[in-house]
N, C-alpha and C positions, 0 to 999 in steps of 0.2 A: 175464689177471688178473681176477678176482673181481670182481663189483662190492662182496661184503661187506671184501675187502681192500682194495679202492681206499680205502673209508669207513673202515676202521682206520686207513691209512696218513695218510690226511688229517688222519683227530684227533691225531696226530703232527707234522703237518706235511713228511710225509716224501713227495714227490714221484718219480715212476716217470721216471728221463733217457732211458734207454735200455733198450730188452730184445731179446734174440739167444734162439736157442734153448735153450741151456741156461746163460744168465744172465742177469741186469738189474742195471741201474744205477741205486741208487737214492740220494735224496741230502735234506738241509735244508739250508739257508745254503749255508757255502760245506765241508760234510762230505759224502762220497760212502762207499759203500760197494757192492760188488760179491756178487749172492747168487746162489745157485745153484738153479734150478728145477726141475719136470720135469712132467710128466702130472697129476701128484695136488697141482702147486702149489708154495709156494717152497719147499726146505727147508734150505738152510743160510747162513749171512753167512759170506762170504769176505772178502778182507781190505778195511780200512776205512785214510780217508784224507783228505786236505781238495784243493779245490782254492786253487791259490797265483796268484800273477800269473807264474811258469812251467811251470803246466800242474798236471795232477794228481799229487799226493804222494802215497805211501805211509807212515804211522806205524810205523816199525820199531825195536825197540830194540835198542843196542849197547852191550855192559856197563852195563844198568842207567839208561841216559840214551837218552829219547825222540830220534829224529828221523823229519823229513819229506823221502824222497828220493823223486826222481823223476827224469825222465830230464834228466842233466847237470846235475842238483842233490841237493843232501845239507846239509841243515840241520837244526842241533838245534831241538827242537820247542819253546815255548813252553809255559807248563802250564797256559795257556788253552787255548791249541790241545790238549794233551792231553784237558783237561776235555771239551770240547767233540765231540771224538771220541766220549771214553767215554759221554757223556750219548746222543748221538744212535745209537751203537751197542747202548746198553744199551735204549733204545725202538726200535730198531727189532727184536731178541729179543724184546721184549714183544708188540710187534705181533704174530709173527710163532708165535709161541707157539702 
């Protein structure tokens, strides 16, 4: 990773968890989202999610109503926790840009 993307990501608040070869984990609070990199750098957000007290969720919708599953869990989301996805998914596009 860049040091100039480190410094965007930072003015976001968006911290590097993890990275593998052709993904990283990146996150704020308690929101993660999974991107996809390669040679020339990050280029896409793949799916976003929070972590819970069981483990990482996934935000997925089912007829029109948010939830957070993950494994051995499935809960409807909250529309804080919605917010809060969208906010930090929508800067990290920005970042990313």
């Amino acid at each position: 990773m860049s040091p100039d993307l480190r410094a965007r990501l930072a003015g976001y608040r968006i911290q590097l968890l993890s990275e593998a070869r052709e993904f990283s984990i990146l996150a704020r609070e308690n929101c993660f989202a999974l991107v996809h990199h390669g040679e020339s750098g990050m280029r896409g957000i793949g799916s976003s999610g929070m972590m819970t007290g069981n483990g990482l969720a996934w935000l997925v919708w089912r007829d029109g109503q948010p939830h957070l599953v993950g494994k051995g869990t499935d809960v409807p989301a909250l529309p804080a926790e919605v917010e809060a996805i969208r906010r930090f998914s929508q800067d990290l596009k920005a970042v990313l840009a």
